[in-house]
Backbone as numpy.savetxt, mean C-alpha at the origin, in Angstrom:
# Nx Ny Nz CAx CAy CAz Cx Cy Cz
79.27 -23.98 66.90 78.09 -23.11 66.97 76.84 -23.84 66.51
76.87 -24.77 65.27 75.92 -25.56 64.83 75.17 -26.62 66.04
76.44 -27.13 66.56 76.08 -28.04 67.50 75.25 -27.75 68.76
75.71 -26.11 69.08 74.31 -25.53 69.83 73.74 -25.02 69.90
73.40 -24.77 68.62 71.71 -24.33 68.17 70.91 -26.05 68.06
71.31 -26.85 67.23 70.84 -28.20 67.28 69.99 -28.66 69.00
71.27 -28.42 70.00 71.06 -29.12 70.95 69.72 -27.88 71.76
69.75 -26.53 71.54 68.43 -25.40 71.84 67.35 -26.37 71.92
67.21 -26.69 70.50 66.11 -26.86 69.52 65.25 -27.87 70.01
66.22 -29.24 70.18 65.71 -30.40 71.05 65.61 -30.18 72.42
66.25 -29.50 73.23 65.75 -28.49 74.43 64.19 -28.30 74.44
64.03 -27.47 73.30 62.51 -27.27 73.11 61.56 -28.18 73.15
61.85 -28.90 72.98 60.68 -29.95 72.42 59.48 -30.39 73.30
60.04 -30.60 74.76 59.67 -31.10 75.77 58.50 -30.37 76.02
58.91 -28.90 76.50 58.52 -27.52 76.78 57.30 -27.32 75.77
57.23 -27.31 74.89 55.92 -26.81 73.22 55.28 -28.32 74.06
55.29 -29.51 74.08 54.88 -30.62 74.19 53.79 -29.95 75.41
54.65 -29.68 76.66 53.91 -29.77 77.43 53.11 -28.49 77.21
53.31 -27.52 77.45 52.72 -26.13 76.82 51.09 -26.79 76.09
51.35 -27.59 75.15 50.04 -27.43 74.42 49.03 -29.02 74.80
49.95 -29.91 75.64 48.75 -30.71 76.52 47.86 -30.26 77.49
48.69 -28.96 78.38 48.27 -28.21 78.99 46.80 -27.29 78.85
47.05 -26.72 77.40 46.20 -25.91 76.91 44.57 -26.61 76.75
44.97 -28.54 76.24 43.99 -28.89 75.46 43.02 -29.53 76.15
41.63 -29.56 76.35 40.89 -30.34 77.26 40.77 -31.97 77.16
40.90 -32.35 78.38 40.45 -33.94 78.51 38.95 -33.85 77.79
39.44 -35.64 76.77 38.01 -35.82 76.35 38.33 -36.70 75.73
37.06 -36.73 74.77 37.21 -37.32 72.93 38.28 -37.26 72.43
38.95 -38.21 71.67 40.51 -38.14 71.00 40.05 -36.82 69.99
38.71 -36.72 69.12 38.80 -36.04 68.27 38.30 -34.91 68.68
38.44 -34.64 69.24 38.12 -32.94 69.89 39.16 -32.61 70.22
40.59 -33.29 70.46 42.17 -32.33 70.18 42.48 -32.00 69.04
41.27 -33.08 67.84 41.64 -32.96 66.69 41.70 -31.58 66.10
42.63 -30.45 66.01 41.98 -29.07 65.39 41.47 -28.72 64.22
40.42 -27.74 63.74 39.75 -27.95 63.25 40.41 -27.04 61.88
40.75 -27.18 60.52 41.16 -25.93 60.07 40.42 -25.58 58.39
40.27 -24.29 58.66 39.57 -23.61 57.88 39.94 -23.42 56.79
39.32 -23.30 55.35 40.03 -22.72 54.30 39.43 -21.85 53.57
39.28 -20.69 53.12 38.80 -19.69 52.24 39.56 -20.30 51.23
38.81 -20.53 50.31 40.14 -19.73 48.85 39.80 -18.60 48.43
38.81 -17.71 48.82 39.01 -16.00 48.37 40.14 -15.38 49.24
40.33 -15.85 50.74 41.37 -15.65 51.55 42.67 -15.70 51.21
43.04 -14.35 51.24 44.36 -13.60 51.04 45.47 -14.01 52.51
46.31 -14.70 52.04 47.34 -15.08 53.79 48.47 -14.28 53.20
48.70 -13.39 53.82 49.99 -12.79 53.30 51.05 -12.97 54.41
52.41 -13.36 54.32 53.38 -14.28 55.60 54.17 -12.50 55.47
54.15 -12.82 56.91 54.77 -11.40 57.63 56.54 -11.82 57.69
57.07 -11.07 57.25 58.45 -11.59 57.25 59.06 -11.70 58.97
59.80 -13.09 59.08 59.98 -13.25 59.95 61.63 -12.70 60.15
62.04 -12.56 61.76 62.47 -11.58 62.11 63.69 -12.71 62.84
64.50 -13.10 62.11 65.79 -14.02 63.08 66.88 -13.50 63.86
66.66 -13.62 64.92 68.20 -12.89 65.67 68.54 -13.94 66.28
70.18 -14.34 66.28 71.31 -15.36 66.65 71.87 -15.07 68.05
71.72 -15.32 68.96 72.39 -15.39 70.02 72.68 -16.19 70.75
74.66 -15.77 71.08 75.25 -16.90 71.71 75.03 -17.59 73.25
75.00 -18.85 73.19 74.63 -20.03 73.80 75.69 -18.91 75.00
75.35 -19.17 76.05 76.59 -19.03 77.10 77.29 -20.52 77.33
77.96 -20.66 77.96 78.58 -21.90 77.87 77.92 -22.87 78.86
77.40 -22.59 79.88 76.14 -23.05 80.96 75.36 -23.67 80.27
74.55 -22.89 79.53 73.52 -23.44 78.56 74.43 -24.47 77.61
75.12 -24.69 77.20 75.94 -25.46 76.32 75.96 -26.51 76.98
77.00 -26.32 78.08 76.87 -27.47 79.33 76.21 -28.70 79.43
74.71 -28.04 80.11 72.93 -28.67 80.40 72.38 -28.97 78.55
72.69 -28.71 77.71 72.07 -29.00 76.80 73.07 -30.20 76.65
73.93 -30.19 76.64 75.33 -31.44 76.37 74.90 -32.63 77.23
74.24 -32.24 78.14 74.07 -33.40 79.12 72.25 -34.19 78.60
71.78 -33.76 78.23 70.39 -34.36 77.62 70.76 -35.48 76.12
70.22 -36.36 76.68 70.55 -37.20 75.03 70.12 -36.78 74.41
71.10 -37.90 73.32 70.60 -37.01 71.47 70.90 -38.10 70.92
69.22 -38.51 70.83 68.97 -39.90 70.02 69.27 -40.32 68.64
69.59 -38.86 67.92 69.79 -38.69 66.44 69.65 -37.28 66.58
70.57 -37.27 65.13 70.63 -35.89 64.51 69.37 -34.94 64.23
68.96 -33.88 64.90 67.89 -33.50 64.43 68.11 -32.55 62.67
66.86 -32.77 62.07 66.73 -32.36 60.67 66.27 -31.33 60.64
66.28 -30.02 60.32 65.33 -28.85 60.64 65.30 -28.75 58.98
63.58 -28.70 58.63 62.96 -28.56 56.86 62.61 -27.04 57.39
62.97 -26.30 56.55 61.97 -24.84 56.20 61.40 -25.12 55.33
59.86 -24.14 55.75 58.65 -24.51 54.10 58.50 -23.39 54.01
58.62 -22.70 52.67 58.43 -21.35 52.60 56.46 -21.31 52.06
55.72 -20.55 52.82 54.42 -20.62 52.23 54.84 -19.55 50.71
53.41 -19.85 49.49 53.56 -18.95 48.56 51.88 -18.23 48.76
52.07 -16.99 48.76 51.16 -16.00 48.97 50.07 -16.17 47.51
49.25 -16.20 47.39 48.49 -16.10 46.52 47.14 -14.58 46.00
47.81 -14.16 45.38 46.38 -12.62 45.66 45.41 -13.13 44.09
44.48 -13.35 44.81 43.37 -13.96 43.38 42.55 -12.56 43.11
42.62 -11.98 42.06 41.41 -11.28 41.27 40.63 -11.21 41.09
38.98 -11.24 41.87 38.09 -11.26 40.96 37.31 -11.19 39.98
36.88 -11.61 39.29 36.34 -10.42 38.24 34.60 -10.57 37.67
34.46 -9.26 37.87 33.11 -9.13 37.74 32.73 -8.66 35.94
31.44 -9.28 36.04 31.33 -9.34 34.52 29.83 -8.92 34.59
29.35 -7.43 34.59 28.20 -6.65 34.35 27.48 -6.63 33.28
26.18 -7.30 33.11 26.02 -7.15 32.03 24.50 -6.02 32.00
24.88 -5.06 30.84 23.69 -4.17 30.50 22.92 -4.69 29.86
21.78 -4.38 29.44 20.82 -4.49 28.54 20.07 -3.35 28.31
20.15 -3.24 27.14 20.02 -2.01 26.82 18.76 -2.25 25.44
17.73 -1.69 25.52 16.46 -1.81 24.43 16.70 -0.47 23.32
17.06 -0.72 22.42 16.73 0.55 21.51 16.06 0.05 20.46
15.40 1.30 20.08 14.10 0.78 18.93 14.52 1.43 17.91
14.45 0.65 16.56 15.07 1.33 15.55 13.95 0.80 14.26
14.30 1.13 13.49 12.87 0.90 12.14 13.61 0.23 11.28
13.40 -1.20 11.23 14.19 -1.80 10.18 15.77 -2.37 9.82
16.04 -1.74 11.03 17.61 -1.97 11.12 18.09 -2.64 13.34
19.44 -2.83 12.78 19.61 -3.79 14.20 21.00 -2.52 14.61
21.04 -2.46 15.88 21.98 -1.49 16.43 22.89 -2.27 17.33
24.48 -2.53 17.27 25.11 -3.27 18.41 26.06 -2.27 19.21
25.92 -1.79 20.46 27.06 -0.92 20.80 28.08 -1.43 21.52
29.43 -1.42 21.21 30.98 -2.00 21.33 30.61 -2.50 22.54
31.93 -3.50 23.24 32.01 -3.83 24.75 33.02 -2.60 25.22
32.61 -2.39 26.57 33.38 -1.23 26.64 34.19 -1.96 28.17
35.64 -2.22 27.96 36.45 -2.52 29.00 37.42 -1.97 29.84
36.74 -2.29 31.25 38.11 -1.42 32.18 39.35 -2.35 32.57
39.79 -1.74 33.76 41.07 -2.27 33.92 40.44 -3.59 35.07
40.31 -4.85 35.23 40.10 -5.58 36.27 38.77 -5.60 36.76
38.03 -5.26 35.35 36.53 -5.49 35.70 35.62 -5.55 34.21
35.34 -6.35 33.33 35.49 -6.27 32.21 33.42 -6.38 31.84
33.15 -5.12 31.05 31.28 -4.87 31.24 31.19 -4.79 29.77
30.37 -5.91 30.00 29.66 -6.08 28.32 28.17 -5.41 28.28
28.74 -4.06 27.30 26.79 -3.57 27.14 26.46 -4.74 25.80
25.03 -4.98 26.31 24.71 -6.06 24.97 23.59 -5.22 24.31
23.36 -5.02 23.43 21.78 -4.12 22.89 21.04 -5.51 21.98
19.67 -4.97 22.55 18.80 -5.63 21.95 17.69 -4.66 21.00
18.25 -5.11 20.22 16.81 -4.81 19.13 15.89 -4.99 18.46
15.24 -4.14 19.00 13.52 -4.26 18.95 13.20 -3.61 17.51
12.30 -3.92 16.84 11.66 -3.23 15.66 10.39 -2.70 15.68
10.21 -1.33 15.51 8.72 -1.39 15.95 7.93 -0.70 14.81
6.61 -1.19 14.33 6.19 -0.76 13.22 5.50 0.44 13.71
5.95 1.28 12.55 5.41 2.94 13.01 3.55 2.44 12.43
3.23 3.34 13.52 1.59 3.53 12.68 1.16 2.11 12.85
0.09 2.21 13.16 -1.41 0.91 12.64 -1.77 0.77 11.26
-2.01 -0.40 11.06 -2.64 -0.94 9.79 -3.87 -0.32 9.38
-3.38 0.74 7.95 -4.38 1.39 7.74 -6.07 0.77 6.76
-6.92 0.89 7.43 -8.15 0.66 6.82 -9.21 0.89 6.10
-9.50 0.76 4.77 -9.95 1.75 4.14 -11.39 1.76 4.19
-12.00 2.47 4.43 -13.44 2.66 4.92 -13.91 2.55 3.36
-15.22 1.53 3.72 -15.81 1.47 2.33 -17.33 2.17 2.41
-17.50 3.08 1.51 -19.24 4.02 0.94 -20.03 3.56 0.35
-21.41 2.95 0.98 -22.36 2.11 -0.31 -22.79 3.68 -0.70
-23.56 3.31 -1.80 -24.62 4.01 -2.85 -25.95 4.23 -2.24
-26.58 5.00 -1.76 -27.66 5.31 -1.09 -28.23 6.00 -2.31
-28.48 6.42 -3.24 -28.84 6.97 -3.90 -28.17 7.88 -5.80
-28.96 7.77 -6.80 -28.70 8.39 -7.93 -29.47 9.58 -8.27
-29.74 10.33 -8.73 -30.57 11.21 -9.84 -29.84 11.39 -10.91
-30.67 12.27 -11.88 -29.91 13.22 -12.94 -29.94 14.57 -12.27
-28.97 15.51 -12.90 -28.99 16.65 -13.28 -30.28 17.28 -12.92
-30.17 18.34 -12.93 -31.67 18.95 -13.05 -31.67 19.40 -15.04
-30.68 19.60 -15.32 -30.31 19.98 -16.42 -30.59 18.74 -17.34
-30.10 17.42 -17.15 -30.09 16.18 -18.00 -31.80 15.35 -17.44
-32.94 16.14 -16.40 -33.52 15.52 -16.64 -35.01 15.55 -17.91
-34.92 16.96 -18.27 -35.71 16.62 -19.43 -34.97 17.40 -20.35
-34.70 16.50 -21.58 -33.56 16.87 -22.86 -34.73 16.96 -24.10
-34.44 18.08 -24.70 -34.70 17.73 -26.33 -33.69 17.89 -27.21
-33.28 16.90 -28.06 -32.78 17.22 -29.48 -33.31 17.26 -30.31
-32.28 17.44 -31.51 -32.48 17.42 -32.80 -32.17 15.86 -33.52
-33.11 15.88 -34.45 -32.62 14.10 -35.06 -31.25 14.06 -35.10
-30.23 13.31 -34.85 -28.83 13.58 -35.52 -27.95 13.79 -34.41
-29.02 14.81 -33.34 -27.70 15.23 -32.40 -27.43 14.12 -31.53
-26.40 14.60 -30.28 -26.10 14.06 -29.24 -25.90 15.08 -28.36
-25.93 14.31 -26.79 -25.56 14.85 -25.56 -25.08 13.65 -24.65
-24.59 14.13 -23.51 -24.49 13.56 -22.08 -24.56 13.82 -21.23
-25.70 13.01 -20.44 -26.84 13.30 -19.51 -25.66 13.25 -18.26
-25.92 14.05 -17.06 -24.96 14.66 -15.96 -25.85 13.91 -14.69
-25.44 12.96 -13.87 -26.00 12.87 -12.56 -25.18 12.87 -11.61
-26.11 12.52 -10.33 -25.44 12.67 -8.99 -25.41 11.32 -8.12
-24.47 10.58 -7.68 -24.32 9.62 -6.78 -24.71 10.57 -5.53
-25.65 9.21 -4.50 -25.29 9.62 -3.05 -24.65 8.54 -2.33
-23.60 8.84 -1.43 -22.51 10.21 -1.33 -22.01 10.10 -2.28
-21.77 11.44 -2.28 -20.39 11.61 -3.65 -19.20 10.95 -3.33
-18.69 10.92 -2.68 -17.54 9.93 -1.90 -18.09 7.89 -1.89
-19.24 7.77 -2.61 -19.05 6.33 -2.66 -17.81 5.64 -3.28
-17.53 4.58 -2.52 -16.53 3.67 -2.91 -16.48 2.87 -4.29
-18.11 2.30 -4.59 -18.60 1.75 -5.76 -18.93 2.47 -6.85
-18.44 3.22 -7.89 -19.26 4.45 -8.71 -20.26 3.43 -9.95
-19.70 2.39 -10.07 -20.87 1.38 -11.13 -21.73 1.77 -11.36
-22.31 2.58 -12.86 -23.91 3.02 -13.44 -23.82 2.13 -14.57
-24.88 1.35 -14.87 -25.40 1.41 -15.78 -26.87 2.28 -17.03
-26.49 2.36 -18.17 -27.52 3.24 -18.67 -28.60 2.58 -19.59
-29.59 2.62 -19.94 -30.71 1.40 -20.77 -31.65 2.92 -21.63
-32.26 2.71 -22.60 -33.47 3.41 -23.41 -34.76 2.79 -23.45
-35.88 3.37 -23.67 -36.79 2.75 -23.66 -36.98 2.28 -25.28
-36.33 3.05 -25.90 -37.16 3.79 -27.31 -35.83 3.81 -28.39
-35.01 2.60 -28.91 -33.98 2.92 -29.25 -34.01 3.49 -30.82
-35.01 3.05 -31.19 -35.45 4.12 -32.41 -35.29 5.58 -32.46
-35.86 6.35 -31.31 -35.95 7.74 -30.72 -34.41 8.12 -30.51
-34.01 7.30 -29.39 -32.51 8.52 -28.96 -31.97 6.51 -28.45
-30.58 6.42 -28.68 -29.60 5.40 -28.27 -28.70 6.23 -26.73
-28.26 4.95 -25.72 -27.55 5.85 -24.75 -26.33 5.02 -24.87
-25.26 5.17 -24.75 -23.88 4.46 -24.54 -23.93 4.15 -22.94
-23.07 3.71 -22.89 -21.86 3.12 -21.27 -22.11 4.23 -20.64
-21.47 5.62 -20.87 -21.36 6.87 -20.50 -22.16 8.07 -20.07
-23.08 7.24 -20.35 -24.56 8.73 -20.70 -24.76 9.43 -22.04
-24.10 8.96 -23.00 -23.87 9.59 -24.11 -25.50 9.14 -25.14
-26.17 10.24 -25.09 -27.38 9.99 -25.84 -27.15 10.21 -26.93
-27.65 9.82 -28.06 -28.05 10.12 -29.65 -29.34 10.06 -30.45
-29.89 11.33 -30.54 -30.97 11.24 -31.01 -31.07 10.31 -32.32
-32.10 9.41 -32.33 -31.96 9.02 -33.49 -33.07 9.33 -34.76
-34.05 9.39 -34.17 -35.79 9.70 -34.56 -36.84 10.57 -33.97
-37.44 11.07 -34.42 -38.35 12.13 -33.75 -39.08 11.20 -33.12
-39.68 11.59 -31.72 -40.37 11.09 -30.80 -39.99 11.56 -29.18
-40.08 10.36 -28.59 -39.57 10.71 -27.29 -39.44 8.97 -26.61
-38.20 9.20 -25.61 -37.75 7.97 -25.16 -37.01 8.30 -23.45
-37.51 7.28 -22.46 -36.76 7.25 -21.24 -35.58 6.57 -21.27
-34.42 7.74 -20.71 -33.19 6.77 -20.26 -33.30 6.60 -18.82
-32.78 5.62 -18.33 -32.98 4.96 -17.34 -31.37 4.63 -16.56
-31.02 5.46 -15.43 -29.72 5.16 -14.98 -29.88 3.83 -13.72
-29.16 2.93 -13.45 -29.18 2.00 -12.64 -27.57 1.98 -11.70
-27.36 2.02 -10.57 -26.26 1.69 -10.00 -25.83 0.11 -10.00
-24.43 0.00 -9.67 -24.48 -1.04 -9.14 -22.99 -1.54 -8.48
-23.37 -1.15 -7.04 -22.91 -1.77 -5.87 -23.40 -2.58 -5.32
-22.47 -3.35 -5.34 -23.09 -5.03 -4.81 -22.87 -5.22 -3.28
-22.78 -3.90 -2.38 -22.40 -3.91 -1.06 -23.78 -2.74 -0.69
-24.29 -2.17 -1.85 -25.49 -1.47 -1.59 -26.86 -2.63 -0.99
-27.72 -1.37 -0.08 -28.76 -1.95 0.17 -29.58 -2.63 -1.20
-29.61 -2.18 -1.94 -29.94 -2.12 -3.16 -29.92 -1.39 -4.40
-30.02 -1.66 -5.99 -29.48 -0.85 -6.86 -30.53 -0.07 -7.27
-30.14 1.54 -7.04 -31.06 2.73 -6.86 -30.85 3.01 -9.11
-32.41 3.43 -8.87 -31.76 3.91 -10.41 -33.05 5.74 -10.73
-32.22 6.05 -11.25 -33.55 7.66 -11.52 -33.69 7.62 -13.55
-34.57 8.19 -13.92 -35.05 8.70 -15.23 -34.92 9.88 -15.64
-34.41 9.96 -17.16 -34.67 11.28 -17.86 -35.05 11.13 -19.12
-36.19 11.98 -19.26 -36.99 12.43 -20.78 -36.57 12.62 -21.82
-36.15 12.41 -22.74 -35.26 12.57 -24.23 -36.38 13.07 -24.72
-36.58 13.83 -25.93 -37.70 14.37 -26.41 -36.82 14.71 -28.18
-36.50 13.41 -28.98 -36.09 13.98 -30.21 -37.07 14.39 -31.41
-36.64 15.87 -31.68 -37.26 16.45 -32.62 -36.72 16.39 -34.29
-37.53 16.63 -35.22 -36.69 16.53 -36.22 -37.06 18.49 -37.12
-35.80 18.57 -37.25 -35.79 19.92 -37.77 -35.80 19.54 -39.62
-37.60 20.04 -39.87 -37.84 19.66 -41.09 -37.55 20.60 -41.98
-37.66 19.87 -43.92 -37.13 21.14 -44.67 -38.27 21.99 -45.12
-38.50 23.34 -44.66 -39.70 24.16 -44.81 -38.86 24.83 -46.23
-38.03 24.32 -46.94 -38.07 25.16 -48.37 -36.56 24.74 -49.43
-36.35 24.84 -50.45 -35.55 24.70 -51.09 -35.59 25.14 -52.47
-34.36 25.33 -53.18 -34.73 25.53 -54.81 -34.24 24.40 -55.66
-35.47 24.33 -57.08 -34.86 23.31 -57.53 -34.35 24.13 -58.57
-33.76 23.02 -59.52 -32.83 23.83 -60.67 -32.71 22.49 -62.15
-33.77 23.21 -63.02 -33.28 22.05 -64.05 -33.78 22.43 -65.41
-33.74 22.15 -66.56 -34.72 22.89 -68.04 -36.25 22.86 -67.64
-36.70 23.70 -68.25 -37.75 23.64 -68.69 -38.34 22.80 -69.96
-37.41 22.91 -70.68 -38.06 22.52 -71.87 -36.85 21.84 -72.72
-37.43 20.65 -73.35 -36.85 19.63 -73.94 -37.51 18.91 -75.25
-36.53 18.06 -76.18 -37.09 17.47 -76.79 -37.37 16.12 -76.52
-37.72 15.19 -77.22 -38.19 13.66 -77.17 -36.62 13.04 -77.37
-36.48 12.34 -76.33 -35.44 11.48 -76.27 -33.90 12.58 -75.73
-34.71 13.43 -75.21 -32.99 14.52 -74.53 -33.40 14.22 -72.83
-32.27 13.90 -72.43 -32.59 14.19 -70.82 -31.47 14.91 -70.38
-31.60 15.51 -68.78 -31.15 16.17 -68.07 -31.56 15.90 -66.90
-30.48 16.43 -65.84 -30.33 16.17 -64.25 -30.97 17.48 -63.46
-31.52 17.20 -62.95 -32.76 18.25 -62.22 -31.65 17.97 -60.33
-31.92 19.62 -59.95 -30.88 19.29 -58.40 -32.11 20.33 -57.69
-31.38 19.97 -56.55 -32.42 20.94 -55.40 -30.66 21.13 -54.69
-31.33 22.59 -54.20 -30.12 23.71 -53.36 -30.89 24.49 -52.23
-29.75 25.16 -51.23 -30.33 25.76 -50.60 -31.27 24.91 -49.84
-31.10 23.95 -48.94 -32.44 23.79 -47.97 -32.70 24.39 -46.20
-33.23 24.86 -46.27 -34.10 25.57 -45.09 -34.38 24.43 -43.88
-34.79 24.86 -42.97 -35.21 23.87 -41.92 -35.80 24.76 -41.09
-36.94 24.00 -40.30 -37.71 24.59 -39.36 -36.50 25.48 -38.02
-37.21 26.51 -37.48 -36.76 27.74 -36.90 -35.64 28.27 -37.26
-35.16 28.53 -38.75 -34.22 28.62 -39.31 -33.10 27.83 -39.33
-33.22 26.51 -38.83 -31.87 25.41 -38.18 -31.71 24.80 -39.74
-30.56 24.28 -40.39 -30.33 22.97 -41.13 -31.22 21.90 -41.07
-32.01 21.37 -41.97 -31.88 20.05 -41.89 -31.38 19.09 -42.05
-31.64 18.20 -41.06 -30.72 16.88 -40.72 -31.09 16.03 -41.77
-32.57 15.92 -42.63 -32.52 14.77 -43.65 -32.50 15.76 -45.01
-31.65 16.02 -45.75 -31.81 16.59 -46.97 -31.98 15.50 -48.14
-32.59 14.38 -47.66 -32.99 13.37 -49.14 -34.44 13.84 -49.78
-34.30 13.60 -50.72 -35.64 14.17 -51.79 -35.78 12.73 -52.47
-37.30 12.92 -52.75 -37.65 11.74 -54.25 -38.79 12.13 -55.06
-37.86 11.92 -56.04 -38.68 12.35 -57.47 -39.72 11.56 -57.97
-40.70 12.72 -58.71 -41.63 12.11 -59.28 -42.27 13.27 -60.54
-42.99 12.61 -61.31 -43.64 13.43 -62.42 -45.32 12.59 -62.79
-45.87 13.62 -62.71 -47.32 13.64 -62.81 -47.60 13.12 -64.38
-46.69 13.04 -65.23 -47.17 12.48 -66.86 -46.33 11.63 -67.54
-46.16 10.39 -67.05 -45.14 9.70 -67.32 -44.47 9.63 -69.01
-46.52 9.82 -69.81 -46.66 9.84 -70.95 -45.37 11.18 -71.56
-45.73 12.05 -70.96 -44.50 13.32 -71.66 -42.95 13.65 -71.25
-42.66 12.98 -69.99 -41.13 12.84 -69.28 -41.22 12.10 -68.21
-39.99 10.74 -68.13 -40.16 10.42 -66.89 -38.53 11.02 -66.16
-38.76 10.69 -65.00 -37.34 10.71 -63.95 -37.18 9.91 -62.92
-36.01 9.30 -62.60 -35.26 8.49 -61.63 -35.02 9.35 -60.13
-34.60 8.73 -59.62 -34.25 8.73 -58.23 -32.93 9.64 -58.24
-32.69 9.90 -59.03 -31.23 10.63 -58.94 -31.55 12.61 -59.69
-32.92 12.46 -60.22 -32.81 13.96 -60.60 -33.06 13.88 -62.26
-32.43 12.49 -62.95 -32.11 12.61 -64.31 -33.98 12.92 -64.85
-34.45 13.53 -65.85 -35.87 13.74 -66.23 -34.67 13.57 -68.08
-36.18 12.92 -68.59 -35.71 12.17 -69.79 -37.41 12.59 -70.63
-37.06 13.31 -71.72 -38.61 13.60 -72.81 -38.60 12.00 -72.81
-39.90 11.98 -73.13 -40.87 10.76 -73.92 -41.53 10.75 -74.94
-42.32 11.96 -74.91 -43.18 12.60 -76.09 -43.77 14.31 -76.14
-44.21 14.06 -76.68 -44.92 15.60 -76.56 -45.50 16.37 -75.61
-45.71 17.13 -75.40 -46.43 17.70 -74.05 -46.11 18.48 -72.73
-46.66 18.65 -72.02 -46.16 19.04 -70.52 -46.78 18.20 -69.61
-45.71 18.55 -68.84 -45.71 17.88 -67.04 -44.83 18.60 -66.28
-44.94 17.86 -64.80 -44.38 18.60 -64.01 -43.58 17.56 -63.44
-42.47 17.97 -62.92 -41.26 17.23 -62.10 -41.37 17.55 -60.86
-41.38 16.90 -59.44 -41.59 17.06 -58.21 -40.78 16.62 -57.90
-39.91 17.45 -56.54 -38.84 17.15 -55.72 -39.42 17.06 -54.38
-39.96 16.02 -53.61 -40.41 16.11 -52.09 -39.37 15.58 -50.92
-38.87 16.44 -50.27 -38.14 15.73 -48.89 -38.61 14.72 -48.15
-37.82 14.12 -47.61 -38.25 12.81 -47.05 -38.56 12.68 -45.47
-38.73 13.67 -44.86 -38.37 13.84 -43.71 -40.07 14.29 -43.27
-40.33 14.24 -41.92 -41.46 14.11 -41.63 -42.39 15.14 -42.27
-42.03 16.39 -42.84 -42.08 17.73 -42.99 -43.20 17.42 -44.83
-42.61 16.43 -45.11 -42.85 16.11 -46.51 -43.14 17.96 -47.42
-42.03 18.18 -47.09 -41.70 19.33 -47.73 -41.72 19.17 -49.73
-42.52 19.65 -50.75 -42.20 19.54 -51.99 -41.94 20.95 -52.98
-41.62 20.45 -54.27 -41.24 21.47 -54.97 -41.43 20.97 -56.39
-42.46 21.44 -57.35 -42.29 21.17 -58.69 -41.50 22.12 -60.16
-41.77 21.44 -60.72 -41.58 22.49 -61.72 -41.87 22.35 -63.35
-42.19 22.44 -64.06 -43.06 22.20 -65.21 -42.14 21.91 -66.59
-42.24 20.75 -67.22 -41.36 20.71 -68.29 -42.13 20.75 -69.69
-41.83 20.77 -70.82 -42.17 20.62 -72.00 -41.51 20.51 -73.11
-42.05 19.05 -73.36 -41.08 18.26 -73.90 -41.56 18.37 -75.62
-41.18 18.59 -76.37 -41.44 18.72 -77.78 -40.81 17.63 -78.92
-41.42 17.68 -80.41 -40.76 16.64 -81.30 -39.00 16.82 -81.62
């Protein structure tokens, strides 16, 4: 049976030979050359082939017996191997999210035979504009209507009240000056102090150094002194030679019924010859006689008060 399928086979040979000289055009050697193609994305899938055996009749056995047989023919099978290649696609997202200060990554998210990377990018974005602070020169000062003409009393104090223009300046810088620091003193603050009867200008000055220039306004101080219109004194009358005693003043009064601010007194006596006295009140006999002891305030008012002693052996 082997022997005639063998002898078919070489049968054939002749037949395919001529068959495909037939087919091919006279020419160029290389234009029989065929030409062959290759994909490699190309899928060849081999269709199973389909063998059926049938016997030689003995005729055919015969005529095939009679053709030489130069050698054994070799029949190789090549089995092809099918190849199915996968593509794979690789999508990529981009994705912007804005976040304040912080970075956001969201997972890769994978299917079956197609594998998509979301990538996120993050952006930072500063909320709001860079804020700017508007700056207010000084266009202007006054006082008070109240702080611009003041009177005190010797002794007292106040603080003088003004007005920036705008009230909303950026720079508030005053400085304050006196004309008259004898009269009334001013602090840093506005803080006046009468010091002396008279009268003295305070003088306010700004100072912004982004101003057109430094604006300044005036107010009148007018210190008064509330003098002593009365007092009592209190001391002997009458003494001998070589006795002393302390003479006082009480009770002092002041103009429009107010306190006075200087209650110093200084003594004196009109007869030195019959009692003298010190600075403190003490009156001391000397000799015989009378005189008088005077208590005068010191204050502009020169307010006095005597009183009569008699001094004996």
């Amino acid at each position: 049976m082997k022997r005639t399928i063998r002898l078919a086979a070489l049968a054939m040979i002749p037949i395919v030979a001529a068959a495909l000289l037939a087919g091919c055009k006279k020419g160029d050697p290389e234009e029989l050359t065929p030409t062959i193609y290759w994909d490699p994305w190309e899928t060849t899938t081999q269709e199973p082939e389909t063998s059926t055996e049938e016997e030689s009749t003995s005729e055919e056995v015969t005529e095939l017996e009679t053709e030489p047989v130069a050698a054994t023919a070799r029949t190789t099978t090549t089995t092809r191997r099918t190849t199915t290649t996968t593509r794979r696609t690789t999508t990529t997202t981009r994705t912007t999210t804005t976040t304040q200060g912080a970075y956001t990554t969201i997972p890769d998210n994978t299917a079956k035979g197609t594998t998509t990377k979301a990538t996120t990018k993050a952006t930072t974005t500063t909320v709001g504009a860079p804020t700017t602070t508007a700056y207010y020169k000084v266009t202007g000062v006054s006082f008070a209507v109240s702080s611009k003409n003041v009177t005190l009393d010797k002794g007292g104090a106040r603080t003088l009240s003004y007005v920036l223009t705008p009230a909303n300046a950026t720079n508030k810088t005053v400085a304050f000056s006196t004309s008259n620091s004898s009269v009334a003193t001013v602090s840093p603050t506005g803080v006046v102090t009468a010091v002396g009867a008279g009268t003295a200008i305070i003088t306010i000055t700004t100072l912004d150094p982004q101003a057109d220039s430094n604006f300044t306004a005036t107010a009148n101080v007018t210190v008064t002194e509330v003098t002593v219109t009365g007092f009592d004194l209190y001391g002997s009358g009458i003494m001998t030679r070589g006795e002393s005693a302390v003479f006082t003043v009480k009770n002092f009064r002041g103009t429009g019924g107010k306190t006075p601010s200087n209650t110093a007194v200084e003594w004196s006596t009109n007869d030195s010859g019959v009692a003298s006295v010190d600075q403190n009140g003490r009156v001391t006999g000397v000799g015989p006689g009378t005189c008088v002891i005077t208590a005068t305030a010191k204050d502009s008012g020169r307010y006095s008060k005597g009183v009569q002693v008699i001094v004996t052996n």
